[in-house]
C-alpha positions as CSV (number, residue, x, y, z in Angstrom):
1,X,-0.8,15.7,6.7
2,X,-2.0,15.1,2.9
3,X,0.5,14.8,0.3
4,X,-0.3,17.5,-2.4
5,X,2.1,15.5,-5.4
6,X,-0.3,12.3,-4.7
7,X,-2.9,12.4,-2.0
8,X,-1.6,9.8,0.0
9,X,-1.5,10.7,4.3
10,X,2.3,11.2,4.9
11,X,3.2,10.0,8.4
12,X,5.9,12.5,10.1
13,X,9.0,11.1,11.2
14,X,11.5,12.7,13.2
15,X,14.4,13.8,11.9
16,X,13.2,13.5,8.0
17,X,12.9,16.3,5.4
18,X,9.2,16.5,3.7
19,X,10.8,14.7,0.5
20,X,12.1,12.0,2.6
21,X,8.9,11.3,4.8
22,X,7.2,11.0,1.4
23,X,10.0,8.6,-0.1
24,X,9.2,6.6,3.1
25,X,5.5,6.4,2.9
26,X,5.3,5.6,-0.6
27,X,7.9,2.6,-0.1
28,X,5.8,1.2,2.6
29,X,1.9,2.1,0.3
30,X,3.7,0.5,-2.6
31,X,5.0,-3.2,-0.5
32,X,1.6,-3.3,1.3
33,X,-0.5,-2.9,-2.2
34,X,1.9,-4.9,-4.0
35,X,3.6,-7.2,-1.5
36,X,7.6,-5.9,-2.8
37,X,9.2,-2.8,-2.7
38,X,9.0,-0.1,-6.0
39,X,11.8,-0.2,-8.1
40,X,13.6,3.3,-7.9
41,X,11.9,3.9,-11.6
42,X,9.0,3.4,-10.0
43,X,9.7,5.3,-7.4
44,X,10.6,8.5,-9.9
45,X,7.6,8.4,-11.2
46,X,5.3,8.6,-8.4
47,X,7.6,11.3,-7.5
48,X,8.1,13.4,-10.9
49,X,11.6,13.5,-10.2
50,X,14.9,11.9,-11.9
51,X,17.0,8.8,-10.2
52,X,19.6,10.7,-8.7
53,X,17.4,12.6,-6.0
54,X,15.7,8.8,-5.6
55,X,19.2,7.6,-5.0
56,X,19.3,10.0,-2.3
57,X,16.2,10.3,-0.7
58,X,16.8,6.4,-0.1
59,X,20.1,6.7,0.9
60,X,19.3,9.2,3.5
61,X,16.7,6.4,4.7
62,X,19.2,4.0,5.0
63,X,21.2,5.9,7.5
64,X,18.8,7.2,9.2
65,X,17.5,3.5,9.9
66,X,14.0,4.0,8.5
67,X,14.9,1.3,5.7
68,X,17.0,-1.3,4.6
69,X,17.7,-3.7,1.8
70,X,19.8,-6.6,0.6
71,X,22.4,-5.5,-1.4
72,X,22.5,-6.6,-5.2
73,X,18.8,-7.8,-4.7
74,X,16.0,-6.1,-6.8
75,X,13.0,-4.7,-5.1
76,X,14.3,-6.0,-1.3
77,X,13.5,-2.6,0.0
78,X,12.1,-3.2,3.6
79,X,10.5,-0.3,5.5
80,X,12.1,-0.3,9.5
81,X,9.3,0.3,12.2
């Protein structure tokens, strides 16, 4: 499946909402192109959205186990596989 916001494949995931399987693979494009994770203003741009649906898009992640981070470090987003 093709992302129509940016082009980029989304991988499906069980249990994730479109929003959040795109959250999740532009995470993962972003470390592997640029070897650390967006920051979430990065992140709400490639999205065209504000830092509060970020915040939960992510957050949903988090409990879902798809990602992780170390808390009160920048960028230290890590994608679960």
């Amino acid at each position: 499946m093709i992302c129509e916001q940016c082009g980029s494949e989304v991988v499906k995931k069980k249990g994730l909402t479109p929003k959040q399987m795109h959250t999740l693979n532009l995470i993962d494009d972003w470390i592997k192109e640029h070897g650390h994770s967006p920051s979430y203003t990065e992140l709400c741009k490639l999205m065209n959205t504000n830092r509060s649906n970020v915040h939960g898009y992510i957050k949903r992640l988090k409990e879902r186990g798809y990602v992780t981070n170390i808390p009160g470090q920048q960028r230290s987003l890590q994608v679960i596989n």
